[in-house]
KOLPANU-234222 format. One line per 3 residues: for each residue x, y, z of C-alpha. Coordinates in nm, 4 decimals. Layout:
REM KOLPANU-234222
X Y Z  ...
***
This chain:
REM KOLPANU-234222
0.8869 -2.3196 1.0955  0.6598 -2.0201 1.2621  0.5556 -2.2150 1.5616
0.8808 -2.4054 1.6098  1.0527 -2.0591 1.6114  0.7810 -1.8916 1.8074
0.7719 -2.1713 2.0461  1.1430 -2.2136 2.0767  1.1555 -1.8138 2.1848
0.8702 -1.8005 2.4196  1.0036 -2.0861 2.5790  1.3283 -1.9609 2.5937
1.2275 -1.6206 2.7367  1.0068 -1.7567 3.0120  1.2973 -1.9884 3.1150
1.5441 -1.6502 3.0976  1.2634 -1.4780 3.3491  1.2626 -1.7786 3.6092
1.6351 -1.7720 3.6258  1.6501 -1.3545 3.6542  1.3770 -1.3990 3.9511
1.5054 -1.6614 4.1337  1.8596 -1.4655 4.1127  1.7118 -1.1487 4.2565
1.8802 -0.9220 4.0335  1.6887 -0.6223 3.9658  1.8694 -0.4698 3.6854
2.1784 -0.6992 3.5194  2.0879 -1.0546 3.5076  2.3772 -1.2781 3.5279
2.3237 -1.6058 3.3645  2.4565 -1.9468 3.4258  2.7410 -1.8835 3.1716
2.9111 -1.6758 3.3976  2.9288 -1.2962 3.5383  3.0755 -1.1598 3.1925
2.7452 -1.2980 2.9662  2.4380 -1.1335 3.0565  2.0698 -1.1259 3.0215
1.9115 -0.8145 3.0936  1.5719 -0.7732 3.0292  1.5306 -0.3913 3.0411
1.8344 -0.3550 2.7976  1.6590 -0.6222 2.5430  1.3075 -0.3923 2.5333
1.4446 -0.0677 2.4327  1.6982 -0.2272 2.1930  1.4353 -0.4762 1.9554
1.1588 -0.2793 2.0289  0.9517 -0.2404 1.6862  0.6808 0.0421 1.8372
0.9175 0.2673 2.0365  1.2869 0.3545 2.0841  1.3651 0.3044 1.6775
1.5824 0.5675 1.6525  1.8848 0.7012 1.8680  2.0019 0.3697 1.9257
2.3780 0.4542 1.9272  2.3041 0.7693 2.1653  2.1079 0.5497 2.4024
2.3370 0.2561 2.4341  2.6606 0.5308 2.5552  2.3567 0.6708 2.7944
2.3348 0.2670 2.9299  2.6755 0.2733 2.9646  2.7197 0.5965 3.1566
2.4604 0.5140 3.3771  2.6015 0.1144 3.4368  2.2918 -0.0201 3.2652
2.5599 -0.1937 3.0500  2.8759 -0.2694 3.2130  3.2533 -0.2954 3.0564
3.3452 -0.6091 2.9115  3.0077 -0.7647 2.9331  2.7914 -0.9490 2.6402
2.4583 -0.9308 2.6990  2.1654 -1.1718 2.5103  1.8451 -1.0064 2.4395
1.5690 -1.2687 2.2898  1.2182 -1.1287 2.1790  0.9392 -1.2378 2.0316
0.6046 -1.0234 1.9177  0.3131 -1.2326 1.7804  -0.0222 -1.1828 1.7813
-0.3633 -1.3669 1.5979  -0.5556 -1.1169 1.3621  -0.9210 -1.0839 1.2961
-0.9730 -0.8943 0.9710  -1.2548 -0.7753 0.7658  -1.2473 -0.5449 0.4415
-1.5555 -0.4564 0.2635  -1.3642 -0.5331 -0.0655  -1.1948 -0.8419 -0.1518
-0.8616 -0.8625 -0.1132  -0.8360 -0.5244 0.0066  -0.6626 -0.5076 0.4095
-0.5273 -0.1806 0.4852  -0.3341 -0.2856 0.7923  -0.0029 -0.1428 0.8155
0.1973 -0.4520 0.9646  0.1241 -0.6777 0.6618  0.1586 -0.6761 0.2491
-0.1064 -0.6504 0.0853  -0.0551 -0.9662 -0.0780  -0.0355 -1.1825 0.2987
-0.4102 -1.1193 0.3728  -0.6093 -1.3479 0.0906  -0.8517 -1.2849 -0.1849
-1.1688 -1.2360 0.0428  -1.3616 -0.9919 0.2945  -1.2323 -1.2163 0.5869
-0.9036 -1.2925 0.6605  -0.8451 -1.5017 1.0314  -0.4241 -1.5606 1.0608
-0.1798 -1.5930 1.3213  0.1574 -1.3960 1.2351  0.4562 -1.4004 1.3887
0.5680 -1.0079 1.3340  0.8777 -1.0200 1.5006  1.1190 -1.2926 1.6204
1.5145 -1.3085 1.7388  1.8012 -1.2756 1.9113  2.0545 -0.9835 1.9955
2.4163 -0.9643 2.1006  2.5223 -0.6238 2.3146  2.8531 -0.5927 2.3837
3.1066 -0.3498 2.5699  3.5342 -0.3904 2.5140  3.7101 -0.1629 2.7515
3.5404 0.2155 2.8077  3.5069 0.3018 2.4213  3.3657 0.0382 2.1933
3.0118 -0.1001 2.1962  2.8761 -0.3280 1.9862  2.5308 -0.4774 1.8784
2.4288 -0.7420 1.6532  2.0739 -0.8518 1.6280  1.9306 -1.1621 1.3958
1.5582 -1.1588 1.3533  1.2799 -1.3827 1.1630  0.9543 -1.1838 1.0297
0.6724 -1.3035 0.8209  0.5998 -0.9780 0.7412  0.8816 -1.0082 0.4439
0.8545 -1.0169 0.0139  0.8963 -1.3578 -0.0411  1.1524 -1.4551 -0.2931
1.3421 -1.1348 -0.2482  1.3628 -1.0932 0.1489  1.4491 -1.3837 0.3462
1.2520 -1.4453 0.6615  1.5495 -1.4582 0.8549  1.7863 -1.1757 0.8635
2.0766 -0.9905 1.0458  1.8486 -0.6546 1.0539  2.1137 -0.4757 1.2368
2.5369 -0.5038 1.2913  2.7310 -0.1595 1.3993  2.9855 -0.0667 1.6432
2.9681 0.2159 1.8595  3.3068 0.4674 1.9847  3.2369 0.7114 2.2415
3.2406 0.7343 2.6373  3.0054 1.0065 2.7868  3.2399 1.0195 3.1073
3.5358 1.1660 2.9008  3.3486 1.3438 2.5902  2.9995 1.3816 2.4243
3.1102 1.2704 2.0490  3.0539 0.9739 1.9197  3.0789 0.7355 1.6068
2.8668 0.4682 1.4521  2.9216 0.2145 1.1770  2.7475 -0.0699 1.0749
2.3675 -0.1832 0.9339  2.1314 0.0014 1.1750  1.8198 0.1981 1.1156
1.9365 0.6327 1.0517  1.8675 0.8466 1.3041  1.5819 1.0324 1.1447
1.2786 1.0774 1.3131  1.1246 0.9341 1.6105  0.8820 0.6526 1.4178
0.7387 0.6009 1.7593  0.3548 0.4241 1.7721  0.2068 0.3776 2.1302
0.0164 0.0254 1.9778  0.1618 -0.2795 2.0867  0.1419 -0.4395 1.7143
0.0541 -0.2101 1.4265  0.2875 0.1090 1.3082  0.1577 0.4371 1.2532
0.1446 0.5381 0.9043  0.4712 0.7857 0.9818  0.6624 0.4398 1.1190
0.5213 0.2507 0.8053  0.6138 0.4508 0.5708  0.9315 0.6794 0.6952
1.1121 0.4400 0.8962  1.4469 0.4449 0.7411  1.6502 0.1082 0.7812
2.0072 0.0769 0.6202  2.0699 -0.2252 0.4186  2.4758 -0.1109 0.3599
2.6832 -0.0033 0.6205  2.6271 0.3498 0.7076  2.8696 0.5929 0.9470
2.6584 0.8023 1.2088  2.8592 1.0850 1.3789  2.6889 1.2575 1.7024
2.6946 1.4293 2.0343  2.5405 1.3563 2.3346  2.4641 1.6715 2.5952
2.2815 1.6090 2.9257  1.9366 1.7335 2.7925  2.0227 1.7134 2.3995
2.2020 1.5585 2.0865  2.2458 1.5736 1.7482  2.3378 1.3255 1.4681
2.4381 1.3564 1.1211  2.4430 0.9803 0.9292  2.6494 0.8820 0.5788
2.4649 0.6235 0.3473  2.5303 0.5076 -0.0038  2.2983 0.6269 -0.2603
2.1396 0.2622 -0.3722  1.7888 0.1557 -0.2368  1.7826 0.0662 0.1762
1.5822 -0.2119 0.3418  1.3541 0.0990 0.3808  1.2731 0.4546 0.2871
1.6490 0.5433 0.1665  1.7784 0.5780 -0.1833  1.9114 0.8485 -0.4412
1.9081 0.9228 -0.7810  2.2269 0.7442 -0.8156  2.1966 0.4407 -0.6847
2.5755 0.3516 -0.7104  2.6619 0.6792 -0.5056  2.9378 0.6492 -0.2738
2.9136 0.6805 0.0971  2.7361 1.0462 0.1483  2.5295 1.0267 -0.1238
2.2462 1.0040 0.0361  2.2519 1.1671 0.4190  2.0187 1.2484 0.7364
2.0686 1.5357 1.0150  1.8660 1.5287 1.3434  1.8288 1.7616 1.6285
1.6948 1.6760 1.9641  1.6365 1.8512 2.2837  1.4320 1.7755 2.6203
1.2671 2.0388 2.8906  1.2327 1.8534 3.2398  0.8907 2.0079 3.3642
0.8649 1.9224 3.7211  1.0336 1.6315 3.8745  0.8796 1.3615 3.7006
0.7968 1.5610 3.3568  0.9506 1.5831 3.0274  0.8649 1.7570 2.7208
1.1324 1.6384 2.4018  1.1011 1.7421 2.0741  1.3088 1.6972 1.7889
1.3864 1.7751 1.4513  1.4845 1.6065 1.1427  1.6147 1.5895 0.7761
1.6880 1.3073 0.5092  1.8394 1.4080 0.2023  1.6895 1.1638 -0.0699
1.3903 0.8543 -0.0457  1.1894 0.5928 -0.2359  0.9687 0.8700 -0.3360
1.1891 1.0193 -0.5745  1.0697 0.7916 -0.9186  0.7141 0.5990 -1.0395
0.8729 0.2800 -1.0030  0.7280 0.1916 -0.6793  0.9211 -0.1266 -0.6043
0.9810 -0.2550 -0.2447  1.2788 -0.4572 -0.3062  1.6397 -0.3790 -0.4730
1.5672 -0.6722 -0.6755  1.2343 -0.5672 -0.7942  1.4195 -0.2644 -0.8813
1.6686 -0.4327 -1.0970  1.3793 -0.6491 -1.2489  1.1954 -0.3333 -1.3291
0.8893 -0.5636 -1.2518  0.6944 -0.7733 -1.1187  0.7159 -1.0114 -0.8400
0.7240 -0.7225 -0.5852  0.6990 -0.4556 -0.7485  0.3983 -0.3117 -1.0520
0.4387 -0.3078 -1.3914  0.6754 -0.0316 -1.4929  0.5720 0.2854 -1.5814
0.5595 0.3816 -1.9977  0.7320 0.6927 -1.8973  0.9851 0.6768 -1.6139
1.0768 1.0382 -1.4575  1.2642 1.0481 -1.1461  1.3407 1.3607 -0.9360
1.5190 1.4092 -0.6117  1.2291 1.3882 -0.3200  1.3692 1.4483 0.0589
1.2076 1.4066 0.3989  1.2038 1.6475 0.7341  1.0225 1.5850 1.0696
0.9518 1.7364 1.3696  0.8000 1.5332 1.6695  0.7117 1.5987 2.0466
0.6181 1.4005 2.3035  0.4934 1.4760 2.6780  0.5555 1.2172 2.9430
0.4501 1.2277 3.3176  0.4481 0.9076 3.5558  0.0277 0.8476 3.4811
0.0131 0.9469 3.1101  0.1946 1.0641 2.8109  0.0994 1.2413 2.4716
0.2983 1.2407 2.1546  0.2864 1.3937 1.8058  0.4798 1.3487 1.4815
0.4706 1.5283 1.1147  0.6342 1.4316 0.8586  0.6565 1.5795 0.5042
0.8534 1.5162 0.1772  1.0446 1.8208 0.0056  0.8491 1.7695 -0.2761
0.5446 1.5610 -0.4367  0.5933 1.1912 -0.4275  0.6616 1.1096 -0.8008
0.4224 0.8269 -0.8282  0.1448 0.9936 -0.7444  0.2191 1.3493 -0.9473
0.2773 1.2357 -1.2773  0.0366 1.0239 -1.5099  0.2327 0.6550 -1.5924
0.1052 0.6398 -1.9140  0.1551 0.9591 -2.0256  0.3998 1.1471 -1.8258
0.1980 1.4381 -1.7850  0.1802 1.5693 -1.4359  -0.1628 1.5356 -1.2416
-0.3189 1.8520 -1.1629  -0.3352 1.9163 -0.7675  -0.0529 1.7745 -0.6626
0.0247 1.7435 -0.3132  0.3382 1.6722 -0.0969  0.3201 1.3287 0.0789
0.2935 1.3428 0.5082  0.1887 1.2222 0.7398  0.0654 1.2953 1.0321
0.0312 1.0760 1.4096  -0.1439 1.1339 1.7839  -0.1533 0.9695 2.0200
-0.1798 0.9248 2.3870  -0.1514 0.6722 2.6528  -0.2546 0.5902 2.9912
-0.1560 0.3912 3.2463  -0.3157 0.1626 3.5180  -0.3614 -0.1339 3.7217
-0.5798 -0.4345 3.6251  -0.6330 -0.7544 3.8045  -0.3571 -0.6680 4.0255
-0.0770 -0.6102 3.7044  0.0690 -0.2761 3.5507  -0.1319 -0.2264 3.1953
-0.1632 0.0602 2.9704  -0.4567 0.1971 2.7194  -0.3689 0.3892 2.3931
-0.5040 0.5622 2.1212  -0.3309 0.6809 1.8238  -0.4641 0.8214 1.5246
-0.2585 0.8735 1.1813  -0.3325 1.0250 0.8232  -0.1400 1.1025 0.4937
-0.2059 1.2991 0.2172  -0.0487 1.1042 -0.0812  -0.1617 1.2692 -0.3928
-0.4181 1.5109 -0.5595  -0.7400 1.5489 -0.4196  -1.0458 1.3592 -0.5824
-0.7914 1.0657 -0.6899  -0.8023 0.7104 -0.5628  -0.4856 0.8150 -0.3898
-0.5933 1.1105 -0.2097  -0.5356 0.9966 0.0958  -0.5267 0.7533 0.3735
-0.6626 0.6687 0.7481  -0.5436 0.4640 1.0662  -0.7220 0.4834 1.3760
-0.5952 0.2283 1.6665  -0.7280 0.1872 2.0475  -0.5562 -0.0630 2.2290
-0.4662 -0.2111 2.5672  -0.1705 -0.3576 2.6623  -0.1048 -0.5920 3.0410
0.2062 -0.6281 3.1766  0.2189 -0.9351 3.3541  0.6239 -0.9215 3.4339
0.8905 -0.7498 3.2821  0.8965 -1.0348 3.0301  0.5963 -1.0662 2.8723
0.3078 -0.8142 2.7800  -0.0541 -0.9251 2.6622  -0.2055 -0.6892 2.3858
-0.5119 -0.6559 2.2184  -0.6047 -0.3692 1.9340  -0.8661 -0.3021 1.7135
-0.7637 -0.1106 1.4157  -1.0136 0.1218 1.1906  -0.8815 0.1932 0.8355
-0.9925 0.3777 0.5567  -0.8471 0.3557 0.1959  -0.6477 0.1554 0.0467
-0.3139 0.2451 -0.1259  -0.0370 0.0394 -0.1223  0.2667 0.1431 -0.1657
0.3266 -0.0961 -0.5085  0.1400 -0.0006 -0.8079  -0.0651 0.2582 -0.6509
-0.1733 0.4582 -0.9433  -0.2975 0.0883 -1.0887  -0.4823 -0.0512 -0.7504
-0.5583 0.2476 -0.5382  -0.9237 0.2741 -0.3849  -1.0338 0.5439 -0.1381
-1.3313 0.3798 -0.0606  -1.2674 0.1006 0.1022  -1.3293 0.0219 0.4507
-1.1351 -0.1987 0.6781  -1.1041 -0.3243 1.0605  -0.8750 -0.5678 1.2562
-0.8941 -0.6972 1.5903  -0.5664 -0.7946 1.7167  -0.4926 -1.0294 2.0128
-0.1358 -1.1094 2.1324  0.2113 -1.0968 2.2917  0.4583 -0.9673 2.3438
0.8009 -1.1611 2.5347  1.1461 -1.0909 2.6174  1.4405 -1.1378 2.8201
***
């Protein structure tokens, strides 16, 4: 199944860029099919990009449509595929740090040598008249909880009302990931630790309202209060729509001709973070054990544990610089109270995180390429605990050899290990980790 698929999508996407070369269309492909069904490469890398351009999606596709990127009446078909072979050694078994995997999809030893397919699919944009956009996008991951999360899934479904010629408001509805924070990581393969772990990703339908300005927006999104593919849930997990919400802010300074500072601002109203049941899945949830998820806490105690962010980034035509912070409202549960006891741990700390990086870009062998570095930490919990805290340092280049496909290559320094399931039970600071990734990644 992982190379037929992988094979099937690189194959498909270097057939897509012979066609869009030979047709000499610079910015809206048309395919065989006919003028209204499109591929359009640049459209297909903002939209299933993992690493950059998570959030905002709804704002950015009326922006694509203002500026003709996407046309009316149009379907467009975005495939992608990011894969890459990883080299991994941990100076305690079992123990890989590496934010794109599970802990559980590395192996019991100090090496681990795998090729993983991180992300895989297809997408469906689509314009009806000047108001309503849609987007639909079916993906296959191996980074998934077996049993509980299907390899193949319809990550995102919403439709989009607004038309920036007539007025700046808009509405979303759908599956889509909130519009909290800016997740970005400059890597070609491995998240930050803010991405990793604040990444909020709907699994119900959520409603987004926003407006679009010429140098800003805002957003405010409506979930339901049970647990989200990621980083969203409440209290009540049978809350109604609005239960559980998210506001964001964003504004940019054009510095120069070709410079931009933006910086933005964010708040989510309830998370994960809030209880010491640290399950990944609703179903481990419903378990209240194990597989995914540790054995449950003697004394439960849940408590209402928000997120806010603020992030900036620089960008010029040669270079660009980015920061983001992110910090929960209070202490994550998990890590403040004892499990056995219910007694809360002395020290404790609100969980953030915190990401720079920086990126450059060149020529090599006669091809665009770029060179990163990006360095993350997170407090979790008190200090002088297994769970103190956590490190991710990444340098990486990346060659563009067309607008289709990108070569990458990373080598990734950890230190500590806490994963996110059973962390009071499995948690060790000391442990020392690298990865050395090599891979691709394709579009059209």
């Amino acid at each position: 199944m992982k190379s037929l698929f992988a094979g099937a999508a690189l194959a498909a996407t270097v057939a897509a860029g012979a066609f869009a070369q030979n047709s000499g269309q610079a910015g809206s492909d048309y395919t065989p099919l006919g003028r209204y069904i499109r591929v359009n490469p640049e459209l297909g890398a903002v939209m299933t990009d993992t690493q950059e351009h998570v959030t905002g999606d709804a704002a950015w596709l009326l922006r694509a449509r203002q500026s003709d990127l996407l046309e009316n009446n149009t379907l467009t078909i975005s495939g992608y595929l990011k894969a890459a072979h990883f080299f991994e050694r941990t100076d305690s078994a079992g123990k890989f740090p590496i934010l794109n995997r599970f802990p559980n999809q590395h192996g019991p030893g100090t090496r681990n040598d795998d090729f993983v397919v991180n992300a895989a699919g297809v997408a469906f944009t689509g314009t009806l008249g000047d108001w309503l956009t849609g987007y639909v996008q079916y993906e296959y991951s191996e980074v998934t909880f077996t049993g509980d999360q299907s390899q193949v899934q319809a990550r995102e479904y919403y439709g989009v009302l607004g038309n920036l010629d007539v007025f700046g408001g808009y509405l979303a509805y759908g599956r889509k990931t909130i519009d909290f924070g800016e997740q970005t990581g400059y890597n070609p393969f491995t998240h930050t630790i803010n991405q990793h772990f604040f990444w909020t990703l709907a699994d119900s339908p959520v409603v987004e309202l926003g407006y679009v300005g010429d140098d800003w927006r805002v957003s405010a999104t409506l979930a339901s209060g049970d647990r989200m593919l990621r980083t969203g849930q409440t209290l009540d997990r049978n809350g109604d729509l609005g239960s559980n919400f998210a506001l964001k802010a964003e504004r940019s300074f054009q510095l120069g001709a070709e410079r931009q500072l933006r910086v933005s601002a964010s708040y989510l109203h309830d998370t994960i973070y809030n209880n010491n049941f640290t399950a990944h899945t609703f179903q481990a949830i419903d378990r209240f054990g194990p597989p995914n998820a540790p054995r449950p806490p003697r004394v439960y105690i849940a408590e209402r544990v928000g997120l806010w962010d603020i992030a900036a980034e620089y960008t010029t035509p040669r270079y660009d610089l980015a920061v983001e912070y992110t910090q929960t409202t209070a202490p994550w549960v998990a890590v403040s109270y004892n499990n056995d006891t219910g007694q809360p741990l002395p020290g404790a700390r609100e969980l953030s995180a915190l990401s720079v990086m920086g990126r450059y870009r060149t020529r090599i062998a006669g091809h665009d390429a770029t060179l990163a570095a990006v360095f993350s930490g997170s407090i979790l919990g008190p200090d002088d605990t297994e769970f103190d805290a956590v490190y991710q340092h990444v340098v990486s280049g990346e060659l563009h050899l067309n607008r289709f496909i990108d070569l990458g290559v990373e080598l990734v320094l950890n230190e500590g290990w806490q994963p996110f399931v059973g962390i009071q039970d499995v948690a060790d600071s000391d442990v020392q980790s690298q990865a050395l990734l090599i891979g691709l990644t394709a579009r059209f």
